[in-house]
PLY file of the C-alpha trace (Angstrom):
ply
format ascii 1.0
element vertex 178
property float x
property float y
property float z
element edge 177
property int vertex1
property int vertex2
end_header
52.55 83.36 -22.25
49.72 84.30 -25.11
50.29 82.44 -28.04
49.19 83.97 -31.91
47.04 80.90 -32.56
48.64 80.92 -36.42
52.65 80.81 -34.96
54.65 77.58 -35.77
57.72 79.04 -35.07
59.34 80.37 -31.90
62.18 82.02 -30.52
64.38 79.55 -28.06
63.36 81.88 -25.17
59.81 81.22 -26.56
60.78 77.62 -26.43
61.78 77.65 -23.06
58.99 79.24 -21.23
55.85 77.57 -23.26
57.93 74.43 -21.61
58.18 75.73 -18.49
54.66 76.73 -18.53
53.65 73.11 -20.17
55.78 71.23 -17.50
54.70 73.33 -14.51
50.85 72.50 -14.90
51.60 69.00 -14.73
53.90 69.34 -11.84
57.30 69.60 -13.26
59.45 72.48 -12.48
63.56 72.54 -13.83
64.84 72.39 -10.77
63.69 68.73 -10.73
65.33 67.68 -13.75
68.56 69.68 -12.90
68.10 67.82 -9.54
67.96 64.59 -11.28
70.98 65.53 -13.86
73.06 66.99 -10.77
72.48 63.21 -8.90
73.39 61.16 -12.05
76.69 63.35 -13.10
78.04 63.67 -9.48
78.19 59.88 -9.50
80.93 60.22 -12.25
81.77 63.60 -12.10
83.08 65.35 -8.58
82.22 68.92 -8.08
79.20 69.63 -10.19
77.43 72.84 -9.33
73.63 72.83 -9.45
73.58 76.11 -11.04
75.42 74.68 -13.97
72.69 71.67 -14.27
70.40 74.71 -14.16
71.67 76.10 -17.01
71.80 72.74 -18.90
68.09 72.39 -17.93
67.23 75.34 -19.36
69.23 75.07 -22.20
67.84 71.76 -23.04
64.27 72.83 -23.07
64.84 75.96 -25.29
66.09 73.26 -28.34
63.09 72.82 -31.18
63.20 68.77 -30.48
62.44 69.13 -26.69
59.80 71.82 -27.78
58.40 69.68 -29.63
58.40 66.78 -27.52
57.27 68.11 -24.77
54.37 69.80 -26.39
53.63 67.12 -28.08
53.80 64.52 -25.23
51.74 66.22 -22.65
49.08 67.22 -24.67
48.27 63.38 -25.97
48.88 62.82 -21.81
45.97 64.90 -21.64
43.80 63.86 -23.99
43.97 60.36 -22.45
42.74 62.19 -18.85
40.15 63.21 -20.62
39.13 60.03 -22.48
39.34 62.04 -26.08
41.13 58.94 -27.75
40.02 56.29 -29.67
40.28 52.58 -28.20
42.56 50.42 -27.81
45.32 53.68 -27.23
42.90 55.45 -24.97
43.28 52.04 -22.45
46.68 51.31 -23.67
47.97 54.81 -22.66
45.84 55.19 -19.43
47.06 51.78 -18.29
50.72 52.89 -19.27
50.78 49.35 -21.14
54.85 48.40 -20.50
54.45 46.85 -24.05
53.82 50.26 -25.90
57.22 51.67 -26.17
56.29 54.99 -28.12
56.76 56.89 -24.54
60.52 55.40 -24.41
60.94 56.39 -28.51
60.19 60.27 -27.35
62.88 59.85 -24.79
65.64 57.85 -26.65
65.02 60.15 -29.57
65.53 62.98 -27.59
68.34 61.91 -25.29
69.95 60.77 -28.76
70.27 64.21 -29.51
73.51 64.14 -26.97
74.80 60.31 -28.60
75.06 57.40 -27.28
75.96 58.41 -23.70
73.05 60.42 -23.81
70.78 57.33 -24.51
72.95 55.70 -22.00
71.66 57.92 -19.33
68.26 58.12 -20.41
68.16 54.24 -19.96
69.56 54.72 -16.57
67.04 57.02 -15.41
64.17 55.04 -16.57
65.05 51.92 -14.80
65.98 54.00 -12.11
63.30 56.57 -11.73
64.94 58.75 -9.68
63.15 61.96 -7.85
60.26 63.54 -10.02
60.61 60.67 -12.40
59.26 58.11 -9.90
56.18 60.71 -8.82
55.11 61.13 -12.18
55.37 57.46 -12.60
53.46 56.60 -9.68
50.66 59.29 -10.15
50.17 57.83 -13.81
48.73 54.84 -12.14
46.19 56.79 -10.21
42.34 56.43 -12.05
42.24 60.27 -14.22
46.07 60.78 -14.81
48.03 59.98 -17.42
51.96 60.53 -17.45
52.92 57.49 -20.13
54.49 60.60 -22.22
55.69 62.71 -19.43
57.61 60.49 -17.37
59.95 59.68 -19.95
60.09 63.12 -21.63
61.15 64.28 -18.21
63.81 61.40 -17.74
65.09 62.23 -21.46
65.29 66.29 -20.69
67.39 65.15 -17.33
69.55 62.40 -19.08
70.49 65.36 -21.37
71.04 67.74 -19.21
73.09 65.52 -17.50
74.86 64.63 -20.75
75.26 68.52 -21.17
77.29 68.84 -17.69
79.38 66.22 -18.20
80.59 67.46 -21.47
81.54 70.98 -19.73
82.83 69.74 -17.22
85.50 67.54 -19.39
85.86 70.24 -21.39
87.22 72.33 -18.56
89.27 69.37 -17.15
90.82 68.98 -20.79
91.77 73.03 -20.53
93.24 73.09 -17.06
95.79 70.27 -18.48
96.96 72.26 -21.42
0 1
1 2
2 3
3 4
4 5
5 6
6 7
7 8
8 9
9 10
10 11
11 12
12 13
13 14
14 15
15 16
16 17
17 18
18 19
19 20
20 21
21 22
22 23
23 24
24 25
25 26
26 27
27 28
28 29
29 30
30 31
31 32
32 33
33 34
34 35
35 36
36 37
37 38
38 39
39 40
40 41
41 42
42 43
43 44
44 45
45 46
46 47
47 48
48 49
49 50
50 51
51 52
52 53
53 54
54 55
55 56
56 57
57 58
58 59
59 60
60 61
61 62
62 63
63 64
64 65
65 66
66 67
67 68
68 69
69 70
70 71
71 72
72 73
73 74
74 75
75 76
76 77
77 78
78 79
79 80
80 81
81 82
82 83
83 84
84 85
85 86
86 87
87 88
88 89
89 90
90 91
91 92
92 93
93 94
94 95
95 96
96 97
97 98
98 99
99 100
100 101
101 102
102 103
103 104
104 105
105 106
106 107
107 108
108 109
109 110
110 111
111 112
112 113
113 114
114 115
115 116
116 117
117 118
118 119
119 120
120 121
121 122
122 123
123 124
124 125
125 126
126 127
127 128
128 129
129 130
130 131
131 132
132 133
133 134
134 135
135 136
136 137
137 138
138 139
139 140
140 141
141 142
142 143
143 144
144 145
145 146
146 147
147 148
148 149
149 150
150 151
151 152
152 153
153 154
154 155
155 156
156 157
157 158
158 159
159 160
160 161
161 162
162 163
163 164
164 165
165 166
166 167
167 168
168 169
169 170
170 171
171 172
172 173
173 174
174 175
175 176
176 177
């Protein structure tokens, strides 16, 4: 997608692809996080589609917080690849230093954005580090790649997706009783 260079403000379909795009150059697609959301609801939930974690996916990444999150998060990712940052954060976010934190802040923040069972599942996921989440971990060890941001971003877009799914799928349970 071109971007005008002087926009600050997009659409949420202009939301959702710049993500896609952003995610999908550093291996990400949303069929991993729907994956992800799909595993951690079906352990509570029986019967969940992955077409409607799809949709939550998707959904999730067209709302200005993951926009900005994700933006945000992948591009300081990047500038640690390329050694643009000052010292100590360049070797504190190369090194994925456990004692930094700010990485889990983006993804509380954002899972936070679906309460506290959203934060509930984002902490989950990132003990857990289920599918994607555990590649992106592991590759952010590897000497030139840097995923401190995008592990957890990734963890918190799943953990609300998942959030997402469970609340329809209540919702429907609550309707078929009245």
């Amino acid at each position: 997608m071109t971007i005008d260079k002087s926009k600050v403000l997009f659409s949420r379909e202009e939301m959702l692809e710049l993500n896609k795009e952003r995610l999908e150059s550093r291996g990400v697609t949303i069929e991993d996080i729907a994956r992800i959301a799909q595993a951690q609801q079906s352990k509570y939930t029986k019967g969940i589609t992955f077409d409607v974690c799809l949709e939550s996916a998707e959904k999730i990444l067209s709302y200005p917080d993951a926009f900005h999150m994700v933006q945000l998060g992948i591009e300081i990712d990047e500038l640690a690849e390329k050694g643009m940052l000052s010292e100590p954060i360049q070797s504190i976010l190369t090194n994925d230093l456990g004692l930094f934190g700010i990485d889990e802040l983006f993804g509380l923040e954002l899972a936070g954005n679906f309460g506290i069972i959203g934060k509930t599942n984002f902490g989950d996921l990132d003990v857990n580090k289920p599918g994607i989440i555990s590649k992106l971990n592991d590759e952010g060890k590897i000497p030139g790649h840097c995923h401190t941001f995008l592990d957890d971003i990734v963890g918190a877009l799943a953990a609300c997706a998942s959030t997402r799914v469970a609340q329809i799928y209540k919702s429907r349970e609550v309707k078929e009783e009245e």
